[in-house]
Structures are given as structure tokens and as C-alpha cells.
C-alpha positions as CSV (number, residue, x, y, z in Angstrom):
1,X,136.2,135.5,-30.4
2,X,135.1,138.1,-33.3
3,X,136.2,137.3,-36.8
4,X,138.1,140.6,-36.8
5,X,140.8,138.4,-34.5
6,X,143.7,135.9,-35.4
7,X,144.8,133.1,-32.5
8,X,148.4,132.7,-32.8
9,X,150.9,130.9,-29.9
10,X,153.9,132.4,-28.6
11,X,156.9,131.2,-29.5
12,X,158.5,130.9,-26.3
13,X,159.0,127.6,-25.1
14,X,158.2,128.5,-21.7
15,X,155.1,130.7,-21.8
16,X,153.3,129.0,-25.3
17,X,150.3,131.2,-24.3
18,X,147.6,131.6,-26.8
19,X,147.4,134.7,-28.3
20,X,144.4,137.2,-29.6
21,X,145.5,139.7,-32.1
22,X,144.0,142.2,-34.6
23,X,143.6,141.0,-37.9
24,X,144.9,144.7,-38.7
25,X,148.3,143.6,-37.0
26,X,149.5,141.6,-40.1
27,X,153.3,142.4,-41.0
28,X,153.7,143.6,-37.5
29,X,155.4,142.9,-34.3
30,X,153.6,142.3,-31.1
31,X,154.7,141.2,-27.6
32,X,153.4,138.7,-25.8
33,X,151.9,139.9,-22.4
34,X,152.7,137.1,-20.3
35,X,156.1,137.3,-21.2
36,X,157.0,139.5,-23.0
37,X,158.5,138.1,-25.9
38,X,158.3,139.8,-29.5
39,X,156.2,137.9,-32.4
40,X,156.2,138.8,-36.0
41,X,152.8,138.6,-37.2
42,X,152.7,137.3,-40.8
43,X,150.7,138.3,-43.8
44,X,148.7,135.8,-45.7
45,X,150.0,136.4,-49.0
46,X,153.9,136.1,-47.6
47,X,153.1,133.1,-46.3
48,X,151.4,131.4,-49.4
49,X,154.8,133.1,-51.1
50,X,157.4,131.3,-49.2
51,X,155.4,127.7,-49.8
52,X,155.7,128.8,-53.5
53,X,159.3,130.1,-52.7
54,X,159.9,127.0,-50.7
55,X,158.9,124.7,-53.5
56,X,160.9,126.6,-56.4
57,X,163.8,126.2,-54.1
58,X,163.0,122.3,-53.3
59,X,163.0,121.6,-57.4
60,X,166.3,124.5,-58.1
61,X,168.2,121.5,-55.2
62,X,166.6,118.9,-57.3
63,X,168.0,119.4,-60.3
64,X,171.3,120.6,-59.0
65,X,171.7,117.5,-57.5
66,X,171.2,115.0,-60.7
67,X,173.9,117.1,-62.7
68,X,176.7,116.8,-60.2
């Protein structure tokens, strides 16, 4: 596999094939071959967002939850 790739599994339940996609397909949609099912391909700085997004959202629920 060239570096120039990313590995990613369907998300279909049935066909969880193992993907090899352009690294330039980030933020895009591909379909899976063997089954044809559509898969967002995510950036890597969206996904280090939503774990800070996540975690900012995790301490909000926190501290909503000691004042009531």
C-alpha cells in the first residue's frame, strides 16, 4: 500500500470490506465497490475537532448537572 492511501472499513454490517482510498478523498463521499454503500471520508483536522468538541460538550453536561 503507498503512503498516498488511507484503509478505512465499510460501514455496512454485511459487506465490512476493507477499503483503499486516496488520501486526496478527505471530506468526500465514496462508495464501496462490493456493495455499494456510500462512506463519508473524514478530514483529520474535523476529527481532532469533534474530540475537542466532544469534550467541551462532556464538561458544558458536567456542570449543568451539579447546578440543578
Amino acid at each position: 500500500m503507498s503512503p498516498e492511501t488511507l484503509r478505512i472499513m465499510c460501514p455496512n454490517l454485511v459487506c465490512r470490506k476493507i477499503l483503499a482510498v486516496p488520501k486526496t478523498a478527505r471530506g468526500k463521499t465514496v462508495r464501496c465497490r462490493s456493495c455499494g454503500t456510500s462512506i463519508r471520508i473524514p478530514n483529520p483536522q474535523a476529527s481532532a475537532g469533534s474530540a475537542e468538541d466532544a469534550g467541551a460538550a462532556g464538561s458544558k453536561s458536567k456542570t449543568k448537572k451539579r447546578s440543578a
